[in-house]
mmCIF file of the protein (N, C-alpha, C, O) and its ligand, coordinates in Angstrom:
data_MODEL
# 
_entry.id   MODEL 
# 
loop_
_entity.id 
_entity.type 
_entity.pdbx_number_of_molecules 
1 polymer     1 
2 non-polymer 1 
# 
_entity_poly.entity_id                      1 
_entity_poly.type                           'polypeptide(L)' 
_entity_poly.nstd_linkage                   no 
_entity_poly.nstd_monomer                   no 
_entity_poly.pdbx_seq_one_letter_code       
;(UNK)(UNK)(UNK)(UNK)(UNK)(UNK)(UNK)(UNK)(UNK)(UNK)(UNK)(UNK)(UNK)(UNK)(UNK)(UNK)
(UNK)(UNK)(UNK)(UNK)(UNK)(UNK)(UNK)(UNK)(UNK)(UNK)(UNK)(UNK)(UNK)(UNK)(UNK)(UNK)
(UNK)(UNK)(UNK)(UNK)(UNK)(UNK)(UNK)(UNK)(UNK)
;
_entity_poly.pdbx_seq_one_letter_code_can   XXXXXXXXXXXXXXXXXXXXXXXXXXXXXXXXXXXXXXXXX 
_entity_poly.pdbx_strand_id                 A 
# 
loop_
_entity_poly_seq.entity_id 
_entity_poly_seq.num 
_entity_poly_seq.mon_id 
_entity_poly_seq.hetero 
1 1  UNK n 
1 2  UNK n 
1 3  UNK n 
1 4  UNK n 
1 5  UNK n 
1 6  UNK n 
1 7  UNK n 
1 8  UNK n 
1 9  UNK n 
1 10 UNK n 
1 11 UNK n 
1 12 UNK n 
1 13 UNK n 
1 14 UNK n 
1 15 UNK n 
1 16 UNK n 
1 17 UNK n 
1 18 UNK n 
1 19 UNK n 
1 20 UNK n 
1 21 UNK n 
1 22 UNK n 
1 23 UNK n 
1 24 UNK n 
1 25 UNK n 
1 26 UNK n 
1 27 UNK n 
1 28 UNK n 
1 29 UNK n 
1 30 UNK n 
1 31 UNK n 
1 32 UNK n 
1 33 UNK n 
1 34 UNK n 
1 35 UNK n 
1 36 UNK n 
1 37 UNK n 
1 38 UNK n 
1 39 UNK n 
1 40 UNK n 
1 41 UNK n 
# 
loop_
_struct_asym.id 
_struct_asym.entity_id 
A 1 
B 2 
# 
loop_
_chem_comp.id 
_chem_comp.type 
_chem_comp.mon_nstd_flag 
FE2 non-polymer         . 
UNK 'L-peptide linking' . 
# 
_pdbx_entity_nonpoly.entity_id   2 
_pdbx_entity_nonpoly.name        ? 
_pdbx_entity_nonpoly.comp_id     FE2 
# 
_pdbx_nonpoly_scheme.asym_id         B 
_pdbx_nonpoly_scheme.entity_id       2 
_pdbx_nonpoly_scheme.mon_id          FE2 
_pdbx_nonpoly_scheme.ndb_seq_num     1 
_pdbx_nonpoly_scheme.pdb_seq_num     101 
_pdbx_nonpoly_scheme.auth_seq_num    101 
_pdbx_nonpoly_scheme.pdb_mon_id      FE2 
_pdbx_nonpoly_scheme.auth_mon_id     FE2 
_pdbx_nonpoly_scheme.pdb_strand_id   A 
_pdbx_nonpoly_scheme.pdb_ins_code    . 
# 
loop_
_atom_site.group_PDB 
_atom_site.id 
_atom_site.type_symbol 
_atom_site.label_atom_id 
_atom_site.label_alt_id 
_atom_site.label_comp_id 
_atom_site.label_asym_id 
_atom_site.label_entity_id 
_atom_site.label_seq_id 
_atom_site.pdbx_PDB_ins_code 
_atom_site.Cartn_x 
_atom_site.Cartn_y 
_atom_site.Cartn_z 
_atom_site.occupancy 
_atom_site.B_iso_or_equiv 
_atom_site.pdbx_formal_charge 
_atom_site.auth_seq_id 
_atom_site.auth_comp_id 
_atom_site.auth_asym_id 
_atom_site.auth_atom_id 
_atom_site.pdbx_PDB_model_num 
ATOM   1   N  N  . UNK A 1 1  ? -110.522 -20.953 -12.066 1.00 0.00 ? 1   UNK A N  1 
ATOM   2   C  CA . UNK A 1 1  ? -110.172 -19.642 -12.611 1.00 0.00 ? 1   UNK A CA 1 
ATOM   3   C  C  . UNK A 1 1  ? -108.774 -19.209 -12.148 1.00 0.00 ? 1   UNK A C  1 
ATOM   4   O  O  . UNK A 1 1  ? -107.902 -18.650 -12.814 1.00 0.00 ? 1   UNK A O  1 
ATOM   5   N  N  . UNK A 1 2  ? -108.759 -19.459 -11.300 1.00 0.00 ? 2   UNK A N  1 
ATOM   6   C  CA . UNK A 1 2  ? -107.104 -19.483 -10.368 1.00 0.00 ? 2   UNK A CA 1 
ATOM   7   C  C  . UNK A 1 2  ? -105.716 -20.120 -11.354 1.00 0.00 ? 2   UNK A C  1 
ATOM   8   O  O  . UNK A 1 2  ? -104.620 -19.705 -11.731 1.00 0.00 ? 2   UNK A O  1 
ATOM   9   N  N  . UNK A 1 3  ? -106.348 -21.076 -11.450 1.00 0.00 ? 3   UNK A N  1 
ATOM   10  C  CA . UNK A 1 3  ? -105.242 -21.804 -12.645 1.00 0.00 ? 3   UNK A CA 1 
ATOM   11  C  C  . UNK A 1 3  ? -105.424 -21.524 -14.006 1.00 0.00 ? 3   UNK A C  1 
ATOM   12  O  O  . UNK A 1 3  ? -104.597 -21.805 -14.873 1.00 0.00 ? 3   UNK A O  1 
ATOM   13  N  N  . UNK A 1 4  ? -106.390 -21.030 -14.181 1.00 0.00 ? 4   UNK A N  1 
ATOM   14  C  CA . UNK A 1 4  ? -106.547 -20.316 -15.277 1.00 0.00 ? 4   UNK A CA 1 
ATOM   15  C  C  . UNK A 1 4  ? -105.387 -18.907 -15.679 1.00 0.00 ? 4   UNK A C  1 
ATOM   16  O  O  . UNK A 1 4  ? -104.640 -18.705 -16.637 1.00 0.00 ? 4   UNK A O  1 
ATOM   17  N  N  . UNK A 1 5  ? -105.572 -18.443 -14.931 1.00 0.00 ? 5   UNK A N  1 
ATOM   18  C  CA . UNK A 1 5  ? -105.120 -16.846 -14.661 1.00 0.00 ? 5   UNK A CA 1 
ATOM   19  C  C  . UNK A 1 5  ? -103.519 -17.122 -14.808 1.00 0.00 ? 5   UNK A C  1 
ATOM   20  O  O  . UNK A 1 5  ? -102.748 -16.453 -15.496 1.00 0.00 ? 5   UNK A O  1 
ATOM   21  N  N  . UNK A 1 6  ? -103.172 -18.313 -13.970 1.00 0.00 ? 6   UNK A N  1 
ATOM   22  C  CA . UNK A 1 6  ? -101.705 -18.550 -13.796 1.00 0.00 ? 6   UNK A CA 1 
ATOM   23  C  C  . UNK A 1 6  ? -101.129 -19.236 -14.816 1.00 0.00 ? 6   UNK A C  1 
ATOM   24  O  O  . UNK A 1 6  ? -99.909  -19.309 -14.958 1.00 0.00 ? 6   UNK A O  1 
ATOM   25  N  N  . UNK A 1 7  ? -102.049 -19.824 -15.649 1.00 0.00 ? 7   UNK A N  1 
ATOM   26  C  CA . UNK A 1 7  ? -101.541 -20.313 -17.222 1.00 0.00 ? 7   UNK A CA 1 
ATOM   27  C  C  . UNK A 1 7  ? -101.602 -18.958 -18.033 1.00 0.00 ? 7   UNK A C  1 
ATOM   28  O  O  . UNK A 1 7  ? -100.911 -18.889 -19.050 1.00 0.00 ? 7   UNK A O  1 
ATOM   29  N  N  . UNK A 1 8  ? -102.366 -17.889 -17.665 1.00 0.00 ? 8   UNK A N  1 
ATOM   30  C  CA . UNK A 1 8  ? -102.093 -16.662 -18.780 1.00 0.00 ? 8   UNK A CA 1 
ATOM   31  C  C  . UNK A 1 8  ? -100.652 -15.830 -18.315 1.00 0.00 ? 8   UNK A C  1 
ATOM   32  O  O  . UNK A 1 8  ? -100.081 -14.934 -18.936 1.00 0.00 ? 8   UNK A O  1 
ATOM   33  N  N  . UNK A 1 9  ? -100.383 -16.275 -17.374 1.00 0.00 ? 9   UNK A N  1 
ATOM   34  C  CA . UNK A 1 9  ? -98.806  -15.653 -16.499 1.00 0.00 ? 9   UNK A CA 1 
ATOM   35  C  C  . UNK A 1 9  ? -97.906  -16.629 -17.000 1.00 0.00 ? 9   UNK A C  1 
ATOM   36  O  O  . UNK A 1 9  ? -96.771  -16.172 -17.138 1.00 0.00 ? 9   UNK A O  1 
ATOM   37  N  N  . UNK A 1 10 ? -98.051  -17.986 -17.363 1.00 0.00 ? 10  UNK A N  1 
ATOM   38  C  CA . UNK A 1 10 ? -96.951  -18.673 -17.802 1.00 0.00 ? 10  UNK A CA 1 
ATOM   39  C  C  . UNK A 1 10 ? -96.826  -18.479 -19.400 1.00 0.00 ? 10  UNK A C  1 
ATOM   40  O  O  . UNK A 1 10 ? -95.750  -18.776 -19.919 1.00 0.00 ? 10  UNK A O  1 
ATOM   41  N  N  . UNK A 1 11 ? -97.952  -17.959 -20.259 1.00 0.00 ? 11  UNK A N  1 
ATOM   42  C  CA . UNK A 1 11 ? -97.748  -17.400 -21.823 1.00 0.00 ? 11  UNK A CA 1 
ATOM   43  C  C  . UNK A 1 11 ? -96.972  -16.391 -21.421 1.00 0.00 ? 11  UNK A C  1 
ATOM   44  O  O  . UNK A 1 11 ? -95.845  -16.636 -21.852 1.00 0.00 ? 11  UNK A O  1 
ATOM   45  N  N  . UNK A 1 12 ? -96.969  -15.145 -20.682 1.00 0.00 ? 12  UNK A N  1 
ATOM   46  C  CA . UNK A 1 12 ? -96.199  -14.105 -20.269 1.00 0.00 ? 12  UNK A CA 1 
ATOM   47  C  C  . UNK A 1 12 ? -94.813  -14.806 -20.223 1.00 0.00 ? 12  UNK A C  1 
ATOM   48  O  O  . UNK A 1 12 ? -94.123  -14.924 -21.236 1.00 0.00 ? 12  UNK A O  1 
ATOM   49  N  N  . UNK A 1 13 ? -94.573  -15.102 -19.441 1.00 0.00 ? 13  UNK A N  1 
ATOM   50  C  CA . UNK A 1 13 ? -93.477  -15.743 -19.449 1.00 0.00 ? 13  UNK A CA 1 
ATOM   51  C  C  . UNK A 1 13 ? -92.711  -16.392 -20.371 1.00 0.00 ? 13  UNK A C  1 
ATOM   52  O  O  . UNK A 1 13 ? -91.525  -16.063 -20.323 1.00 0.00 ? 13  UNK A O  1 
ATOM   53  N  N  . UNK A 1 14 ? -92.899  -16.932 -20.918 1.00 0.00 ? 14  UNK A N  1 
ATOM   54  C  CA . UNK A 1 14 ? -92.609  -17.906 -21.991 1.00 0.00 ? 14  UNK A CA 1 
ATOM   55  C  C  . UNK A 1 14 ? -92.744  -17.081 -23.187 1.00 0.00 ? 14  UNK A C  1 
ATOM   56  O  O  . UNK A 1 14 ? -91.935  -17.678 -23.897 1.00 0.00 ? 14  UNK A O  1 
ATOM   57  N  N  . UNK A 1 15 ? -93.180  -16.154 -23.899 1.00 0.00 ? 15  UNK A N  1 
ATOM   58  C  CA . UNK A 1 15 ? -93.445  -15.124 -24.745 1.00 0.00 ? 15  UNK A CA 1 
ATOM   59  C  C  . UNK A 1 15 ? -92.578  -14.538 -24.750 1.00 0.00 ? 15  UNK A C  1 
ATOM   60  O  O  . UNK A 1 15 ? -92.058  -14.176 -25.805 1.00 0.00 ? 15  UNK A O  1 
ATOM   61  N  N  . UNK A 1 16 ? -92.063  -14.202 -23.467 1.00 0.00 ? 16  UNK A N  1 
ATOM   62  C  CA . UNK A 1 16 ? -90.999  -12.713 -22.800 1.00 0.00 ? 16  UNK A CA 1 
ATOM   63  C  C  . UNK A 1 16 ? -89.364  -13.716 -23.250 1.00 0.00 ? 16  UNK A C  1 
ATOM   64  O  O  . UNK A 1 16 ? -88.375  -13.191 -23.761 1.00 0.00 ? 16  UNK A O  1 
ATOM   65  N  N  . UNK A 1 17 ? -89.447  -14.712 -23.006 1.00 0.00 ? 17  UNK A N  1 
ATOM   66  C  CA . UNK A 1 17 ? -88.150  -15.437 -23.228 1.00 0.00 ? 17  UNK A CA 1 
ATOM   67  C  C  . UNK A 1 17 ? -87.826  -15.653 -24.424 1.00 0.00 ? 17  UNK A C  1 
ATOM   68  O  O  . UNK A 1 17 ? -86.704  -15.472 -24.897 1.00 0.00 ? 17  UNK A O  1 
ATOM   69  N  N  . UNK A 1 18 ? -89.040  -16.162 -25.147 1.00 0.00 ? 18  UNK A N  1 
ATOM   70  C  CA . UNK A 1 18 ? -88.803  -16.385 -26.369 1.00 0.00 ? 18  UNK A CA 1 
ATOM   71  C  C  . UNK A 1 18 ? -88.469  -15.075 -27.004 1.00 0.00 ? 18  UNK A C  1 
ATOM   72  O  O  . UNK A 1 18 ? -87.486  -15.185 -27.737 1.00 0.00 ? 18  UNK A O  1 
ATOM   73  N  N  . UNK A 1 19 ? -88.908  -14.023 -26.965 1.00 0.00 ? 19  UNK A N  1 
ATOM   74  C  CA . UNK A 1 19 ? -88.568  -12.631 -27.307 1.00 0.00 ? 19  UNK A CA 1 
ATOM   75  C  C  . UNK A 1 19 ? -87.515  -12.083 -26.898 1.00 0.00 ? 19  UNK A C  1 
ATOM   76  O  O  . UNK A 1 19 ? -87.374  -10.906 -27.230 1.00 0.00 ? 19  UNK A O  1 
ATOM   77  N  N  . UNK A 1 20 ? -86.466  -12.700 -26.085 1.00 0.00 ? 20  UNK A N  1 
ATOM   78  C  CA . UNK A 1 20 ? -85.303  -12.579 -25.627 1.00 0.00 ? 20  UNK A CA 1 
ATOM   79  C  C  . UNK A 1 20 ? -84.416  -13.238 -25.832 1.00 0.00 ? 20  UNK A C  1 
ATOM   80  O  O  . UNK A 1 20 ? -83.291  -12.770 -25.653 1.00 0.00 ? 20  UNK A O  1 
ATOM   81  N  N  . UNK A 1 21 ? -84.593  -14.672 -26.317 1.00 0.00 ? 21  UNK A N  1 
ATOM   82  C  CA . UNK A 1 21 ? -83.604  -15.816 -26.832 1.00 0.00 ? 21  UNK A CA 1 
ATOM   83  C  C  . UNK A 1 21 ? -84.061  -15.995 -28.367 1.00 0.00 ? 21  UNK A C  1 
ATOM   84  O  O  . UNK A 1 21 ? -83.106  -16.116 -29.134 1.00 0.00 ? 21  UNK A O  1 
ATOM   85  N  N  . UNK A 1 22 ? -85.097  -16.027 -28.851 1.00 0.00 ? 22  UNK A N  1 
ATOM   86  C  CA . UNK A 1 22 ? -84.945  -16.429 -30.311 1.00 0.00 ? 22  UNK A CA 1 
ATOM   87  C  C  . UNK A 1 22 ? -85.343  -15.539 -31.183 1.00 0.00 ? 22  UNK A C  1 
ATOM   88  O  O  . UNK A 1 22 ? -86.516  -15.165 -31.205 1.00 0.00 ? 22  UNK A O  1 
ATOM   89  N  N  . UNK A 1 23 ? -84.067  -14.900 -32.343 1.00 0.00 ? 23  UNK A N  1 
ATOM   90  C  CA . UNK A 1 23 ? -84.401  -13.614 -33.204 1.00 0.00 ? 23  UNK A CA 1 
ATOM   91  C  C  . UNK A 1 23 ? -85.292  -13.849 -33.710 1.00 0.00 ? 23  UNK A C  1 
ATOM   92  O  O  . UNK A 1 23 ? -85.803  -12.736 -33.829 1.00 0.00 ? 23  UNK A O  1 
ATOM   93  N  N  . UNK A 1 24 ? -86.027  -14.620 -34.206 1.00 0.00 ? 24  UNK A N  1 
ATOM   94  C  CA . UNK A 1 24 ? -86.923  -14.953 -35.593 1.00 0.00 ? 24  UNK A CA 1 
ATOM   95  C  C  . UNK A 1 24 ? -88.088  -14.677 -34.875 1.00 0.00 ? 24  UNK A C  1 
ATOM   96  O  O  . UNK A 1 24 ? -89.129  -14.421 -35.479 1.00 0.00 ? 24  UNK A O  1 
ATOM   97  N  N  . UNK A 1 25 ? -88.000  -14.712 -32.846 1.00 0.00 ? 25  UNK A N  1 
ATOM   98  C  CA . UNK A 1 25 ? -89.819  -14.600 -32.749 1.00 0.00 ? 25  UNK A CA 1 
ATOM   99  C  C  . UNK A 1 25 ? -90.392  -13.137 -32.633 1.00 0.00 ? 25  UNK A C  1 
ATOM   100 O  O  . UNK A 1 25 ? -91.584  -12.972 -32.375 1.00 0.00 ? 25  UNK A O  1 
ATOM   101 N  N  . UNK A 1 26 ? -89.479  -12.009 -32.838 1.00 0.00 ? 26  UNK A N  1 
ATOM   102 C  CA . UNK A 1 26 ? -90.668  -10.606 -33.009 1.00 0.00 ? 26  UNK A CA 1 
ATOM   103 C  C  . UNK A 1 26 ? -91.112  -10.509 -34.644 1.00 0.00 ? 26  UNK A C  1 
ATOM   104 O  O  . UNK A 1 26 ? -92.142  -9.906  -34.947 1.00 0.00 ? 26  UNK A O  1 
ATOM   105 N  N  . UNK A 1 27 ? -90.295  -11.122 -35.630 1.00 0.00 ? 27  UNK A N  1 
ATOM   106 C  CA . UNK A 1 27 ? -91.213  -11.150 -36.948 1.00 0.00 ? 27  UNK A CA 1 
ATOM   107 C  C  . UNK A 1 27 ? -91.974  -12.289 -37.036 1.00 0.00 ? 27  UNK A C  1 
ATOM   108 O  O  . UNK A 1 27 ? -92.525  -12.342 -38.136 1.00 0.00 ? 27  UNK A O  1 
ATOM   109 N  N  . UNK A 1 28 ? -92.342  -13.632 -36.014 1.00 0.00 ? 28  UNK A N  1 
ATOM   110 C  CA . UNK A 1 28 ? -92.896  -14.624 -36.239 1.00 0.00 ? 28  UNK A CA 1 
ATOM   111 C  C  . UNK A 1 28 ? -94.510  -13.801 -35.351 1.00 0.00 ? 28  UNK A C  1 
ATOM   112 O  O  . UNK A 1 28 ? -95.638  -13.677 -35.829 1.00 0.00 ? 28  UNK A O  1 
ATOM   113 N  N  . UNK A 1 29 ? -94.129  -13.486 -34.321 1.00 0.00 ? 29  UNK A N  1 
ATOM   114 C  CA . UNK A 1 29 ? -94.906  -13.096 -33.155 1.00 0.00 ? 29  UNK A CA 1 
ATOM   115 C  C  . UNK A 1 29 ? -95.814  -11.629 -34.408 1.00 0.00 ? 29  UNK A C  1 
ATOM   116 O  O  . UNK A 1 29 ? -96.962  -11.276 -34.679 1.00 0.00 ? 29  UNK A O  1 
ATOM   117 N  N  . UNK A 1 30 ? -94.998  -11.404 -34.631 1.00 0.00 ? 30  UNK A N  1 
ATOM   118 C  CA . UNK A 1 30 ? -95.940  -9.678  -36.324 1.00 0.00 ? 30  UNK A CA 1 
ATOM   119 C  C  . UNK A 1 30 ? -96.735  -10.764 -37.317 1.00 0.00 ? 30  UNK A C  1 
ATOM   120 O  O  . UNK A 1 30 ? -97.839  -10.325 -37.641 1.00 0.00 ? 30  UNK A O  1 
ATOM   121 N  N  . UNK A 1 31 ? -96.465  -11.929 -37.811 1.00 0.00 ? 31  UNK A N  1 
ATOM   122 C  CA . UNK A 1 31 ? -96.962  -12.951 -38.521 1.00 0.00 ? 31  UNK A CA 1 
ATOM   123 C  C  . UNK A 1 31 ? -97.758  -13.356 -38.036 1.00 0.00 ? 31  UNK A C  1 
ATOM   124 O  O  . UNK A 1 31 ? -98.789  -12.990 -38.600 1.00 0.00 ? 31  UNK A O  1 
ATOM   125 N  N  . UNK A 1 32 ? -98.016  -14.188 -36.941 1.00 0.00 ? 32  UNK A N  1 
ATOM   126 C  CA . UNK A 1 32 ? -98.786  -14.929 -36.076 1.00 0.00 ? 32  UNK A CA 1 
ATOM   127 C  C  . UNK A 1 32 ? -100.576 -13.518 -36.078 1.00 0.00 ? 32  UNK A C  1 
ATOM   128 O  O  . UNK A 1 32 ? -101.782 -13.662 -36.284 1.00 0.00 ? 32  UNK A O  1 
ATOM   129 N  N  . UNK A 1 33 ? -99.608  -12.282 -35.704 1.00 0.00 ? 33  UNK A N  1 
ATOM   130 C  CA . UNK A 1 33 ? -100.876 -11.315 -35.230 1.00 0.00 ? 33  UNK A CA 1 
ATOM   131 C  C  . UNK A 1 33 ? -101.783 -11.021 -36.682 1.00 0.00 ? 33  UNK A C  1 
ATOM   132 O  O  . UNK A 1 33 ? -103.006 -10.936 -36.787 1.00 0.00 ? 33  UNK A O  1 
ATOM   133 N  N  . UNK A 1 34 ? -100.796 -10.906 -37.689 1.00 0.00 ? 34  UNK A N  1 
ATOM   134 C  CA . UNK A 1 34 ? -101.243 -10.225 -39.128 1.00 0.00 ? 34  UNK A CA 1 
ATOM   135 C  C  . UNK A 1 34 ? -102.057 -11.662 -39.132 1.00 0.00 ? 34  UNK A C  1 
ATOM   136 O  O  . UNK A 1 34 ? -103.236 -11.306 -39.108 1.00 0.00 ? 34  UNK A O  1 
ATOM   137 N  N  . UNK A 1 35 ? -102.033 -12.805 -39.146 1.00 0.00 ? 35  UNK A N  1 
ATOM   138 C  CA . UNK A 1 35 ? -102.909 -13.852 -39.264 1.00 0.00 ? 35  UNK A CA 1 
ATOM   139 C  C  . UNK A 1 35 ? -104.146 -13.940 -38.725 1.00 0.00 ? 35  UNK A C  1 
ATOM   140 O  O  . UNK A 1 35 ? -105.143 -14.043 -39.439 1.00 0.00 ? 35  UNK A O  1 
ATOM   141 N  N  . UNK A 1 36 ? -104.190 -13.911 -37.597 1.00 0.00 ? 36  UNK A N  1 
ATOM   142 C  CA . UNK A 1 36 ? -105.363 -14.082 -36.388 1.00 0.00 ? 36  UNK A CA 1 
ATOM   143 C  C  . UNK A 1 36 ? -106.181 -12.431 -37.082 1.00 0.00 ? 36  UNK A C  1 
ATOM   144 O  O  . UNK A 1 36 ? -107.384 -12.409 -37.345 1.00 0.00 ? 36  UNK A O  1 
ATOM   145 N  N  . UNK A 1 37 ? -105.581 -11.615 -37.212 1.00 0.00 ? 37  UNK A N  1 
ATOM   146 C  CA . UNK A 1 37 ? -106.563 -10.195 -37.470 1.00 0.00 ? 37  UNK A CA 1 
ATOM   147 C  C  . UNK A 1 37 ? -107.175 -10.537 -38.685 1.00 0.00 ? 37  UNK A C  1 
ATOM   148 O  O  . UNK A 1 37 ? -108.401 -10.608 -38.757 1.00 0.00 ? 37  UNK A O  1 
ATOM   149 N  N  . UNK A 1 38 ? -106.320 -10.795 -39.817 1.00 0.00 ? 38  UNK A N  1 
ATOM   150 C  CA . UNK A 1 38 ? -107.099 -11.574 -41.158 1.00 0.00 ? 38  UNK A CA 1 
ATOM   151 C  C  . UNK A 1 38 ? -107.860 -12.317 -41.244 1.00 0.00 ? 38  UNK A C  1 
ATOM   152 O  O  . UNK A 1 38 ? -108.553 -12.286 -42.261 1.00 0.00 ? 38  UNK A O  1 
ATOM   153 N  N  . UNK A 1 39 ? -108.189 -13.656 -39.929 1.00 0.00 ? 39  UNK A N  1 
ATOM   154 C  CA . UNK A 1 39 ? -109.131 -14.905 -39.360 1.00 0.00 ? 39  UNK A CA 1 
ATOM   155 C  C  . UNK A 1 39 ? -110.376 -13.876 -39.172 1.00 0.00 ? 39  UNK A C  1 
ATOM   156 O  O  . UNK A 1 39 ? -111.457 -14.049 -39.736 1.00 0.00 ? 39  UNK A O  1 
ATOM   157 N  N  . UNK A 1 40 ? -110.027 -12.549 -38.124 1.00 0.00 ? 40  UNK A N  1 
ATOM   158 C  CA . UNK A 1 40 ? -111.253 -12.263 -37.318 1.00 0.00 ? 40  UNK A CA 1 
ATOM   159 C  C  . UNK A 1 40 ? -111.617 -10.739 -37.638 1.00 0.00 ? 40  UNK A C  1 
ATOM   160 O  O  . UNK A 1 40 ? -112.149 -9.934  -36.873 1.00 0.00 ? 40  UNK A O  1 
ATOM   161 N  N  . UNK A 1 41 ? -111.189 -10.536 -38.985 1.00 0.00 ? 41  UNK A N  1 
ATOM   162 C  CA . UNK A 1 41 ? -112.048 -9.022  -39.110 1.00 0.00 ? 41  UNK A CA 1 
ATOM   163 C  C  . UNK A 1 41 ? -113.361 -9.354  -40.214 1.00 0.00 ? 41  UNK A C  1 
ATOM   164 O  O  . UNK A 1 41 ? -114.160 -8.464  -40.509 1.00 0.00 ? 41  UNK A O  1 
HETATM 165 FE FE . FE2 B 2 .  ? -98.453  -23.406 -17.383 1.00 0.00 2 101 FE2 A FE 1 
# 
């Protein structure tokens, strides 16, 4: 669970960068969500 927890801190991470270095990922990252909500409502 330990390494668990610390792989959900390295998506943080890696999320936060990508949202800081590549323009395309806050409308990919709005895409990605509008998808998964359409999968699970
Ligand atoms: Fe990791």
């Amino acid at each position: 669970m330990d390494v668990a927890k610390e792989e959900k801190t390295h998506v943080g991470e890696f999320q936060t960068l990508l949202l800081k270095l590549d323009r395309e990922q806050e409308k990919e990252l709005a895409e990605g969500k509008k998808e998964v909500d359409e999968l699970t409502k």
